[in-house]
C-alpha positions as CSV (number, residue, x, y, z in Angstrom):
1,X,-56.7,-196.0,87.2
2,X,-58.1,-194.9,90.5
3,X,-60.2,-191.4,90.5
4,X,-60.4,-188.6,92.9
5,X,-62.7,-185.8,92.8
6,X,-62.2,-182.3,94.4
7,X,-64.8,-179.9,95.8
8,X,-63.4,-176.5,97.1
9,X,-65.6,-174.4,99.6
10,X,-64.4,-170.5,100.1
11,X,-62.0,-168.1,98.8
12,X,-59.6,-167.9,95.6
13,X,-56.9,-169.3,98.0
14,X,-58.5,-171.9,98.7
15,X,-59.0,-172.7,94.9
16,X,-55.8,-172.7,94.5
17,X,-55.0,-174.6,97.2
18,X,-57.2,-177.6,95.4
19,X,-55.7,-177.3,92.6
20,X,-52.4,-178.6,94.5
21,X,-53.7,-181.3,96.1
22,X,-55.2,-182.2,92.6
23,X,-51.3,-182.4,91.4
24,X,-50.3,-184.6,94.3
25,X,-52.8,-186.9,93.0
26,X,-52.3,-187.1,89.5
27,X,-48.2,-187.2,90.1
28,X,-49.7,-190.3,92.3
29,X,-51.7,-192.2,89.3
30,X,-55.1,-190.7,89.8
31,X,-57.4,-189.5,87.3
32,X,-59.0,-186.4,88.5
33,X,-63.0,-186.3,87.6
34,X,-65.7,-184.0,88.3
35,X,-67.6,-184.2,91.9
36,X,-70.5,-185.7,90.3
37,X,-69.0,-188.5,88.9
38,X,-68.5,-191.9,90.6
39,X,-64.7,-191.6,92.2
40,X,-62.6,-193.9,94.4
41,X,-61.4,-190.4,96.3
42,X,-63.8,-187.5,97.7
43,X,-61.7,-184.2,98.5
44,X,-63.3,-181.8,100.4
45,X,-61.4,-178.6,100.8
46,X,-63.7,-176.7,103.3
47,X,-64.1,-172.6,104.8
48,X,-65.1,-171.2,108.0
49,X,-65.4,-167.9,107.7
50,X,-69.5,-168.4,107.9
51,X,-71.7,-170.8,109.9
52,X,-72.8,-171.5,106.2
53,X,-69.8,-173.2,104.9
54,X,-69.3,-175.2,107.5
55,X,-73.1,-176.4,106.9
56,X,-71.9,-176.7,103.3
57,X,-69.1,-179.1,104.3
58,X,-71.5,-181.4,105.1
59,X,-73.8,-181.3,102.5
60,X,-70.8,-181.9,100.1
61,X,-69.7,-185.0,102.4
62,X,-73.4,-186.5,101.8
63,X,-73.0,-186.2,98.6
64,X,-70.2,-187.6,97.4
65,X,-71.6,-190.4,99.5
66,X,-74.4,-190.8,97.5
67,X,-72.5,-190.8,94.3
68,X,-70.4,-193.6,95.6
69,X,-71.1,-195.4,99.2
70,X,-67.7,-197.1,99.5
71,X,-65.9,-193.6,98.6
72,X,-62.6,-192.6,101.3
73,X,-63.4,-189.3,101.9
74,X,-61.0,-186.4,103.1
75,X,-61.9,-183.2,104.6
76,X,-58.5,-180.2,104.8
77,X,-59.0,-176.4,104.9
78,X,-59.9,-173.9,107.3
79,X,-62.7,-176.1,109.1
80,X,-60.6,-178.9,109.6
81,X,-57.7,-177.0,111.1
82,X,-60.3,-175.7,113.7
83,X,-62.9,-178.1,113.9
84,X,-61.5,-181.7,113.3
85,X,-63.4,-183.0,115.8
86,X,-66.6,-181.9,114.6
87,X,-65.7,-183.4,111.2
88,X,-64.8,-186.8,112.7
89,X,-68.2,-187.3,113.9
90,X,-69.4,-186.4,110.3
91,X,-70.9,-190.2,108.9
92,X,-68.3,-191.6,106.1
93,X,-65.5,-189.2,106.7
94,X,-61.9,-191.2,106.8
95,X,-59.3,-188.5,107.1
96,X,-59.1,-184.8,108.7
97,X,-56.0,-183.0,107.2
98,X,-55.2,-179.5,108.6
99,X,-54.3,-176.4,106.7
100,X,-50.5,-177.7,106.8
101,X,-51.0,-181.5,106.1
102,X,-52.9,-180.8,102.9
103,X,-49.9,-180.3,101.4
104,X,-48.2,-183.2,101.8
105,X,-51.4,-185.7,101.6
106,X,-50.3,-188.8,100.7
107,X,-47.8,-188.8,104.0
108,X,-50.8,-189.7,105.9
109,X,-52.3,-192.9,104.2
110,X,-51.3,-195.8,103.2
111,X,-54.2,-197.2,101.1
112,X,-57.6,-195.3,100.5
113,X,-59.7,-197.9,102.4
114,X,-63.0,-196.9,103.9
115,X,-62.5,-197.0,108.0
116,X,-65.0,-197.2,110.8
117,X,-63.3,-194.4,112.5
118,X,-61.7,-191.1,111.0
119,X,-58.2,-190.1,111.4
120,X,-56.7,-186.5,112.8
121,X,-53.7,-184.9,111.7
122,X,-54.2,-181.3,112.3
123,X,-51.1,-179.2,113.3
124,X,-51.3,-176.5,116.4
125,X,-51.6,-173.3,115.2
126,X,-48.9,-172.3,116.4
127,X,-46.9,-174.0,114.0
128,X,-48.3,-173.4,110.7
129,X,-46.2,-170.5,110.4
130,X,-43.8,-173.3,109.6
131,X,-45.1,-173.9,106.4
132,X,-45.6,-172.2,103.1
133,X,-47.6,-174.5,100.7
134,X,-47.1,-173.9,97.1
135,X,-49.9,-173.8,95.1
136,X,-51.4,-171.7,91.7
137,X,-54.9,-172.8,90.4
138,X,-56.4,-172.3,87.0
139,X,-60.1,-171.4,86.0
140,X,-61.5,-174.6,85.0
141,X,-58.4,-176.5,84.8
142,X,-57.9,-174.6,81.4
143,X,-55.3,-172.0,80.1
144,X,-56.8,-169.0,81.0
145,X,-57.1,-167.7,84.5
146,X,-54.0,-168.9,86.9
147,X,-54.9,-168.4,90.7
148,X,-51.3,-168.1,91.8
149,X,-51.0,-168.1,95.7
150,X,-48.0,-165.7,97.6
151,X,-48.8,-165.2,100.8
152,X,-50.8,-167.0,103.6
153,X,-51.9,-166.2,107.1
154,X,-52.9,-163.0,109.1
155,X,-51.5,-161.3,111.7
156,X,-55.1,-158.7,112.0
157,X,-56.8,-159.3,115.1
158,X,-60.2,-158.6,113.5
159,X,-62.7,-159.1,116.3
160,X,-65.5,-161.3,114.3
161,X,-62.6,-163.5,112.1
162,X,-61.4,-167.0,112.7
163,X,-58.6,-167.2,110.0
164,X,-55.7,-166.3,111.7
165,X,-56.2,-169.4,113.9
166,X,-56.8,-171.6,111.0
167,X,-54.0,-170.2,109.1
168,X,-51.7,-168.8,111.3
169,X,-49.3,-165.8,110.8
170,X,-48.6,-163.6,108.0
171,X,-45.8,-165.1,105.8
172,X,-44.5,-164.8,101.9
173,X,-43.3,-167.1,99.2
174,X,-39.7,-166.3,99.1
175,X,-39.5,-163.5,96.3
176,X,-37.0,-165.4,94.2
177,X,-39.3,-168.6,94.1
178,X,-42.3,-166.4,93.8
179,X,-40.6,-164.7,90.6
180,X,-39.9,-168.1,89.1
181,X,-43.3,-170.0,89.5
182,X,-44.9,-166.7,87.9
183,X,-43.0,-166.9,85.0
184,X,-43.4,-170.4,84.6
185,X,-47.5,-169.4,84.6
186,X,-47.0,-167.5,81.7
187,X,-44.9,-169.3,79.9
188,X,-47.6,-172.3,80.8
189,X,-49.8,-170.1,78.4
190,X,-51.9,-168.1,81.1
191,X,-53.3,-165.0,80.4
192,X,-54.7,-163.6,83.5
193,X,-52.9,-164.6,87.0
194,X,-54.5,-163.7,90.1
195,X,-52.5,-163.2,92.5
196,X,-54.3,-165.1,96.3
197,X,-53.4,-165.0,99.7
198,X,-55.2,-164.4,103.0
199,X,-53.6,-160.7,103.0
200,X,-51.7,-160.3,99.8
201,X,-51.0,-156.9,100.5
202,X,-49.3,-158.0,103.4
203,X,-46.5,-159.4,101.1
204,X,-43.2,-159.4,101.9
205,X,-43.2,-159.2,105.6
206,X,-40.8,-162.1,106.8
207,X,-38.5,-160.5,103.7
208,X,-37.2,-157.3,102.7
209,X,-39.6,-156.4,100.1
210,X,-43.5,-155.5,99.6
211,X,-45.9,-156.0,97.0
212,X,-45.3,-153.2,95.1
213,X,-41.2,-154.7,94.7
214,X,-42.8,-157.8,93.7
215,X,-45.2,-156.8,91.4
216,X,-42.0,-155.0,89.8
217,X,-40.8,-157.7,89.3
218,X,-43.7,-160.0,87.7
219,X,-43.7,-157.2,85.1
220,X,-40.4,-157.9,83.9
221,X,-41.2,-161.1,82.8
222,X,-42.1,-161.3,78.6
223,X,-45.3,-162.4,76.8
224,X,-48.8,-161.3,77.2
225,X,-50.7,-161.9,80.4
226,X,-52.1,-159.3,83.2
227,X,-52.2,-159.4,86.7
228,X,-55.0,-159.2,88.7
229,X,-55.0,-158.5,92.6
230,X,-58.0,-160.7,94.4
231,X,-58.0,-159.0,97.2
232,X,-56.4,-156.2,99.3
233,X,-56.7,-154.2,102.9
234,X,-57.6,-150.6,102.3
235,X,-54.6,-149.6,104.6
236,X,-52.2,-151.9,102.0
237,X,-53.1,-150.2,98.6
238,X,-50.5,-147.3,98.3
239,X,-50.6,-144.9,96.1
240,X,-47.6,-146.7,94.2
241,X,-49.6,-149.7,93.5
242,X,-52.4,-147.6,92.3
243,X,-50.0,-145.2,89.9
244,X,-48.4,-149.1,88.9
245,X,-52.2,-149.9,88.0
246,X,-52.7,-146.7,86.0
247,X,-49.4,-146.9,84.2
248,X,-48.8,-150.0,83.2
249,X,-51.5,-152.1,80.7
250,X,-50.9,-155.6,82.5
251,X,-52.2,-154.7,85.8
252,X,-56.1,-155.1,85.7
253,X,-57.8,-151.6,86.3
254,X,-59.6,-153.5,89.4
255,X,-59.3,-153.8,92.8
256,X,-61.6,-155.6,95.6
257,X,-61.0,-153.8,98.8
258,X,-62.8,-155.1,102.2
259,X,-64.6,-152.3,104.0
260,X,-67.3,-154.4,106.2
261,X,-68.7,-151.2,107.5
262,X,-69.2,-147.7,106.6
263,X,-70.4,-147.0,110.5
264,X,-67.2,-145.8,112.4
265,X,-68.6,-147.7,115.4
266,X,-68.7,-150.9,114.0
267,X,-65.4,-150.8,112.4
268,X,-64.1,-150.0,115.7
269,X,-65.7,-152.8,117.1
270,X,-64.7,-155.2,114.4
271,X,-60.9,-153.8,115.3
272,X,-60.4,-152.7,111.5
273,X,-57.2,-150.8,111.0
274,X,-58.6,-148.0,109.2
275,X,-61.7,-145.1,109.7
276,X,-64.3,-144.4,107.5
277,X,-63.7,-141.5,106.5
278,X,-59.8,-143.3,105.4
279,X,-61.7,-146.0,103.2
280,X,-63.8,-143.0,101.6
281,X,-60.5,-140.8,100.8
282,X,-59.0,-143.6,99.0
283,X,-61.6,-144.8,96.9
284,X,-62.1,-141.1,95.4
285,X,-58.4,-141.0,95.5
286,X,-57.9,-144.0,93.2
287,X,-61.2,-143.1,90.8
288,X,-59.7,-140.6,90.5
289,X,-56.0,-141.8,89.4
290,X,-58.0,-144.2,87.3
291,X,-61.7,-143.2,86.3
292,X,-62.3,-146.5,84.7
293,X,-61.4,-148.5,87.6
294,X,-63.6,-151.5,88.7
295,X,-63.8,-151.3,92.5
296,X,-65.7,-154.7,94.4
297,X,-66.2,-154.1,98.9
298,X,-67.3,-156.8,101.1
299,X,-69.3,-155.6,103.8
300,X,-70.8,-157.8,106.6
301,X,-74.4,-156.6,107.9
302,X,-76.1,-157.8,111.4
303,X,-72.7,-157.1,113.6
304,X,-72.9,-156.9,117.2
305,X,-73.9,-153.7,118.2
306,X,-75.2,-152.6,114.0
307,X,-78.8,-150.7,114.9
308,X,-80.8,-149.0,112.5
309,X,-78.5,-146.2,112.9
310,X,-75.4,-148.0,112.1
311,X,-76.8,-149.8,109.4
312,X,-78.1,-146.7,107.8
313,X,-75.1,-145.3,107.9
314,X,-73.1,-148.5,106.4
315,X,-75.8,-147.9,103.3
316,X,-75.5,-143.9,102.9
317,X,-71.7,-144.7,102.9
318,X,-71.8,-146.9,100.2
319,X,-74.6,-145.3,98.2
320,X,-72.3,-142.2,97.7
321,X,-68.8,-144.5,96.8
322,X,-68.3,-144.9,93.2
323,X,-68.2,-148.8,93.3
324,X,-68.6,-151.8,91.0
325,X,-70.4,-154.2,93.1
326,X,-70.3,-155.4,96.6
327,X,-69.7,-159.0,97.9
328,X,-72.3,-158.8,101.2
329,X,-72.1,-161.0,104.1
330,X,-74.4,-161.6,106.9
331,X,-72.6,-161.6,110.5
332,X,-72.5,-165.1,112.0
333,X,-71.2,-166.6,115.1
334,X,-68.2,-167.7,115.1
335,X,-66.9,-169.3,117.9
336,X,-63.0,-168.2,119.7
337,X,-63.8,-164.3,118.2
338,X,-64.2,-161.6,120.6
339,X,-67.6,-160.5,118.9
340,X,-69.2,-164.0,119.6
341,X,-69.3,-162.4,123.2
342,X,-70.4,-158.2,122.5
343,X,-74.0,-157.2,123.2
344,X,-76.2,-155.6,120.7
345,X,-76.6,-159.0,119.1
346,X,-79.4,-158.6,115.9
347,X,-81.5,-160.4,115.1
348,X,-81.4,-163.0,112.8
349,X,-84.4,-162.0,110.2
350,X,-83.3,-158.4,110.4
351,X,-79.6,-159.3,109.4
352,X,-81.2,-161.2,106.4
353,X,-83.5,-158.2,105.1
354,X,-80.5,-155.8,105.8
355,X,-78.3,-158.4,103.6
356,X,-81.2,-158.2,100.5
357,X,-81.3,-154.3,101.3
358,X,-77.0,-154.0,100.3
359,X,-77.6,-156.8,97.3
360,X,-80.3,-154.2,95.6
361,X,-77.5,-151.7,95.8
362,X,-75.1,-153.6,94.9
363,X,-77.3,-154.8,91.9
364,X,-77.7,-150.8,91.3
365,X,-74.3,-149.9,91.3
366,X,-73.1,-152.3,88.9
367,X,-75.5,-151.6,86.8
368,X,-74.4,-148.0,86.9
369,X,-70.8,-149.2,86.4
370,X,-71.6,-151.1,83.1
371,X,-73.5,-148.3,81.8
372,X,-71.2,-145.9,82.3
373,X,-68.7,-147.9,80.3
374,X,-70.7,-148.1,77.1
375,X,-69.2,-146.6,74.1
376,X,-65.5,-147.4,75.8
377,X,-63.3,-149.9,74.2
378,X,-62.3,-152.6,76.9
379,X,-59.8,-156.0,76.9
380,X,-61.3,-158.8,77.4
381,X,-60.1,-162.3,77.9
382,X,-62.7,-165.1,76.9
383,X,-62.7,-168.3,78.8
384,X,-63.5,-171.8,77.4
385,X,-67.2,-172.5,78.7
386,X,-70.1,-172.5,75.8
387,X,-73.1,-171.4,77.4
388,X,-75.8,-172.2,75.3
389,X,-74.0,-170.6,72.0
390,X,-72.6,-167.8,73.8
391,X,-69.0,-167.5,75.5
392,X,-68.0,-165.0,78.3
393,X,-64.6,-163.4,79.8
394,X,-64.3,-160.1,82.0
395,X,-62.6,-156.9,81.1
396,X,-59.6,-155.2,82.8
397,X,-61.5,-153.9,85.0
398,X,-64.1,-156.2,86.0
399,X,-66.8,-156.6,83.6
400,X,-68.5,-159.6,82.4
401,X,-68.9,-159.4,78.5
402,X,-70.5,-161.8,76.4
403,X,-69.8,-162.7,72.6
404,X,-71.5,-165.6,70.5
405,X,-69.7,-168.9,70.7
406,X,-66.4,-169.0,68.8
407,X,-63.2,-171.5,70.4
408,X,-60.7,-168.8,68.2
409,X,-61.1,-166.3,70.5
410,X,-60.3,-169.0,73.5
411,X,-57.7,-167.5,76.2
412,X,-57.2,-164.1,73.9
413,X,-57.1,-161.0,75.0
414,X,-59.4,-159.1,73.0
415,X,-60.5,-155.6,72.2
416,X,-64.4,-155.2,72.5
417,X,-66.0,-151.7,72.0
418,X,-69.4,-152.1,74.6
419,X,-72.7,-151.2,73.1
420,X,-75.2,-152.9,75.4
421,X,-75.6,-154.4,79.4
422,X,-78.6,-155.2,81.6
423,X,-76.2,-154.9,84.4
424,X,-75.0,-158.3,84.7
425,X,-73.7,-158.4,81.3
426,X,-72.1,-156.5,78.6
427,X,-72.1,-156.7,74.9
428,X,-70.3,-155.2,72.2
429,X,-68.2,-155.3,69.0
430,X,-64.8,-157.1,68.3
431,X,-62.5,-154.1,67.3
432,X,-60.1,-156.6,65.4
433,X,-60.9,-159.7,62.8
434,X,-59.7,-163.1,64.6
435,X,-56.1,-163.2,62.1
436,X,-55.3,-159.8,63.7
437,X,-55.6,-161.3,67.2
């Protein structure tokens, strides 16, 4: 039996994404084995939302070279939708799919046979509105966390983002079909789905629904699961969602909510769709709905045009929002964005020490977050991995919490009552003996 090996670079979506051309595969005779192992098949799944990942793209290319010279490699994904031709010159590289083709891999080879040249088939992006590829992911290919994809594409204009070029337009999974392949997650045994897309609060757009209607709709469905949100614009989360959140026990207490910059001058610049003083209003809006609500920001430092002044601001901002954690990025270049071509560029050392600046507050207010949850009784679903004796899952609402090593407790949702954290983790005591679980 041939083997194929997948390596995902980039968002949830994108995991999830994988995780479907894993299943063409394996409906196709392959055995799917870790990236390290020696495989007939390399699958790169790649990002470009940072000059990084695109870096990383080829790092992952040598790689899988190394671990087997005579290997057909494929590159898809956001990079290859915008860059193919970059890729093709990568050494060892056989076939470019774009974010469309993906989806229908084995359309475009007949054999897996190392070439001397590698082949294009990337779509215009102008047509991937077209298409709507299916996919849900799990954690570790095990039955706990489901990454369940329902929407795709963007129709922001953000000035400093590439994706709706790689993905095209904002559309939705039909609601009925979207119903249907959530119930078949839990029925699959999944106990957390998260719910991906590029703007999943844009859901519903090209039907007559919203996200709200459709998360309705998930709850109806029988068994024991919760949903979780992986990402959504602050101008998207209405107060019905939030009062959903707060009301009903299978929505996890935790949202991550993009902000990129608390400076009212940047966000202009960045052509966000909100104000500052919007984002602020809604965060104390939903604490205060749900005081036990896990809230994650990204926030991208080094902008065109971000001074000390601007930064300083961006860190006051957050320093005064009661957050969980922040996801930090550091501006790159990208290139067909309007901010490639704004003044003010910073340099590249001070976007770096402004980057470690937001990580120590991030590191701060998480730390905070924990602590302020000791004594509470959280749910926690445990996931598979053994690390070294112990075994870890997250809360509702976004905590990591860590329990010694026992395979009963395996894809349950349990009750722990916390007692301890050094801010990265949390420990505590199982409310309930394993036959009461």
């Amino acid at each position: 039996m041939k083997k194929v090996a997948l390596y995902t670079l980039g968002c949830k979506l994108n995991f999830s994404e994988t995780s479907a051309i894993g299943k063409q595969f394996k409906n196709n005779g392959f055995d799917v084995v870790d990236f390290e192992h020696g495989a007939d098949v390399y699958v790169v799944n790649t990002c470009t939302v940072t000059e990084n990942a695109e870096k990383d793209c080829r790092q992952i290319v040598r790689r899988a070279l190394r671990n087997n010279p005579q290997a057909y490699v494929i590159v898809t994904g956001c990079y290859a939708q915008l860059r193919p031709d970059e890729i093709k010159k990568i050494e060892g590289v056989d076939l470019v799919l774009g974010s469309a083709e993906k989806f229908d891999l084995f359309s475009y080879t007949e054999n897996f046979e190392k070439k001397d040249l590698a082949c294009i088939f990337v779509s215009p992006s102008g047509e991937l509105t077209n298409s709507f590829g299916l996919a849900s992911s799990t954690d570790a290919d095990t039955r706990t966390r489901a990454y369940y994809k329902i929407q795709d594409g963007c129709d922001y204009k953000c000035s400093f983002c590439t994706i709706p070029l790689a993905r095209g337009k904002s559309r939705s999974l039909d609601p009925e079909t979207a119903v249907l392949k959530f119930r078949e997650l839990v029925e699959q045994g999944y106990k957390e789905i998260i719910l991906t897309g590029v703007n999943v609060g844009d859901y519903g757009i090209n039907y007559d629904t919203d996200l709200y209607k459709l998360l309705l709709r998930f709850l109806e469905t029988e068994g024991e699961y919760r949903i979780r949100i992986s990402s959504i614009e602050p101008n998207l989360l209405t107060d019905d969602i939030l009062k959903l959140t707060r009301d009903n026990e299978k929505m996890c207490r935790h949202f991550h909510i993009p902000l990129q910059s608390g400076s009212q001058q940047i966000l202009k610049l960045m052509q966000r769709r909100y104000k500052a003083d919007y984002y602020r209003d809604l965060i104390l809006r939903a604490k205060d709905i749900m005081p036990d609500l896990g809230i994650g920001i990204d926030v991208i430092v080094g902008f065109p045009g971000e001074g000390e002044k601007e930064f300083q601001e961006t860190h006051d901002f957050l320093h005064a929002l009661p957050l969980s954690y922040l996801h930090v990025f550091t501006y790159s270049e990208r290139p067909d964005t309007k901010a490639i071509e704004m003044p003010g560029k910073v340099d590249v050392f001070e976007r770096k020490n402004r980057n470690n600046i937001l990580r120590n507050l991030s590191d701060k207010k998480k730390f905070e977050f924990y602590n302020s949850r000791l004594g509470s009784e959280e749910e926690v679903l445990f996931e598979e991995e053994n690390h070294e004796g112990v075994m870890r899952g997250f809360s509702s609402n976004y905590i990591r919490v860590e329990q010694p090593y026992n395979s009963d407790y395996i894809n349950k949702l349990v009750k722990v009552k916390l007692s301890e954290t050094n801010g990265r983790i949390a420990k505590g005591q199982l409310l309930l003996p394993l036959e009461q679980i």
